[in-house]
C-alpha positions in Angstrom: 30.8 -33.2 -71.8 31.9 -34.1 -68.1 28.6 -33.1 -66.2 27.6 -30.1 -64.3 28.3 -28.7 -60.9 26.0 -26.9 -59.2 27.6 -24.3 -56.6 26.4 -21.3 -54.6 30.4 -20.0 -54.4 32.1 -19.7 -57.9 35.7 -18.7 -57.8 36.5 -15.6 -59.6 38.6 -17.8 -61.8 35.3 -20.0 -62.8 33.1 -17.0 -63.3 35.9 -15.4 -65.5 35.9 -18.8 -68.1 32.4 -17.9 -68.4 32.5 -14.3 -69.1 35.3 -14.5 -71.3 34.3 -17.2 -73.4 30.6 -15.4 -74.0 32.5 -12.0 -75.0 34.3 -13.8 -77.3 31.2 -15.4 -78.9 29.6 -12.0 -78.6 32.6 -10.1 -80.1 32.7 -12.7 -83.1 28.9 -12.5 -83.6 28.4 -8.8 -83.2 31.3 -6.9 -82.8 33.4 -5.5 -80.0 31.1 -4.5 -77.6 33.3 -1.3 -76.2 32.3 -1.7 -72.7 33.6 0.9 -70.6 32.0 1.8 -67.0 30.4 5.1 -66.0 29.7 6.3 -62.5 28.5 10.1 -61.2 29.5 9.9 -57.2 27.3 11.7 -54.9 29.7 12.9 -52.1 29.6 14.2 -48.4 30.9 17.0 -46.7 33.8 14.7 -45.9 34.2 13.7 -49.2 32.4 9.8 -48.2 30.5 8.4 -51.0 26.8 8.6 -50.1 25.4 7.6 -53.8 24.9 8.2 -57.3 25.1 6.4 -60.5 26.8 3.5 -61.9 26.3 1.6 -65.0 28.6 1.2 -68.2 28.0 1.8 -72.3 28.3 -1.0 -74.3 27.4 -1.5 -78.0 25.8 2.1 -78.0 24.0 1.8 -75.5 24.4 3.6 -71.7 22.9 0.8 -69.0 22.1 2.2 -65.8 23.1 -0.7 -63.4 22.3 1.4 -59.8 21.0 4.9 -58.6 20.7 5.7 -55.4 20.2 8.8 -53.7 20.4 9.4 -49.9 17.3 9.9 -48.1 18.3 13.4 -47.0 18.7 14.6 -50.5 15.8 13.0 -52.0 12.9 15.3 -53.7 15.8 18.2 -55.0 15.6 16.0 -58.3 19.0 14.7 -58.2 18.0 11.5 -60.1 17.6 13.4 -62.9 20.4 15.1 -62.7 22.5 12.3 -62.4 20.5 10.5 -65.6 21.1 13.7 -67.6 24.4 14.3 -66.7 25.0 10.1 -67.6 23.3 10.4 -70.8 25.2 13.5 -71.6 28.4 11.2 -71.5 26.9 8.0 -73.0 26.1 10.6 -76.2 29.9 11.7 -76.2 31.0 8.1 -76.2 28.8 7.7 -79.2 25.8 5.9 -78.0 22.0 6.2 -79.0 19.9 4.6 -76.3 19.7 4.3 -72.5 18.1 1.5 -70.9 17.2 0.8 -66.9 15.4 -1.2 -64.7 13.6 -0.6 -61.7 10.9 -2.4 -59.4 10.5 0.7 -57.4 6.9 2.5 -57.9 8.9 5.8 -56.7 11.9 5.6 -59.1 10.0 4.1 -62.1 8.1 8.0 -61.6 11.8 9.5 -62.1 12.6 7.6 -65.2 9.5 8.0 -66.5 9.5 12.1 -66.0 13.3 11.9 -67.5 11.9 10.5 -71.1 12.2 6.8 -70.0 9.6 4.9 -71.7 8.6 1.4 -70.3 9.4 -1.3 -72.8 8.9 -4.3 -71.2 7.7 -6.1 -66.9 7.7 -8.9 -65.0 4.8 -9.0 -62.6 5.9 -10.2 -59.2 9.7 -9.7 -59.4 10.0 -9.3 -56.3 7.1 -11.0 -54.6 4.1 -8.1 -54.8 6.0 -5.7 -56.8 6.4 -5.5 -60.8 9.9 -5.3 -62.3 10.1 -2.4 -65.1 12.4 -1.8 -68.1 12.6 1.1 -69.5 14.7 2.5 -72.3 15.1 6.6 -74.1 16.6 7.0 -77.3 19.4 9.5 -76.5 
């Protein structure tokens, strides 16, 4: 081993070595993960994306990375639409459980009336607030 290098700007390139050799560690200990993205776009009148859904399946499993829905359209229950609607497709692509996370008092509410069930927190994460993960067998 050379040493370590601590750096706040990896290249592409470095962060890449890293990934790929853990996939390949992963893929040899588990299996192939079958990672493929998922997004559900909320669009304007203009056709600008102004939210939604992104996350990806992976080993059965649908992870919800982001959801955001505009301020003008919150309280119409489009956060559960666009869960159901992501877990509708994480089902076709064969997967069993959905998992998110969420340190918002307001969204872990939405996950929770969707069928989320909290599974694990970290108290302070951020400073004052309490990180939640939840999962839903689908």
């Amino acid at each position: 081993m050379r040493g370590f290098e601590l750096t706040g700007a990896p290249s592409p390139e470095e962060l890449a070595a890293i990934t790929d050799a853990l996939s390949a560690f992963n893929t040899g200990d588990v299996g192939p993960a079958d990672r493929r993205p998922l997004a559900i776009l909320i669009r304007d009148t203009d056709g600008k994306v102004t939210g939604g859904l992104s996350g990806f399946t992976a080993w059965g499993w649908l992870f919800t990375q982001m959801l955001y829905v505009p301020e003008t359209l919150r309280g119409a229950g489009l956060a559960g639409k666009l869960l159901a609607e992501a877990e509708e497709e994480a089902r076709a692509r064969g997967c069993g459980g959905a998992w998110i996370d969420t340190f918002s008092p307001q969204a872990l509410s939405a996950y929770l009336r969707q069928g989320y069930e909290v599974f694990g927190e970290l108290e302070d994460f951020p400073q004052g607030r309490t990180r939640s993960f939840l999962r839903k067998r689908l």
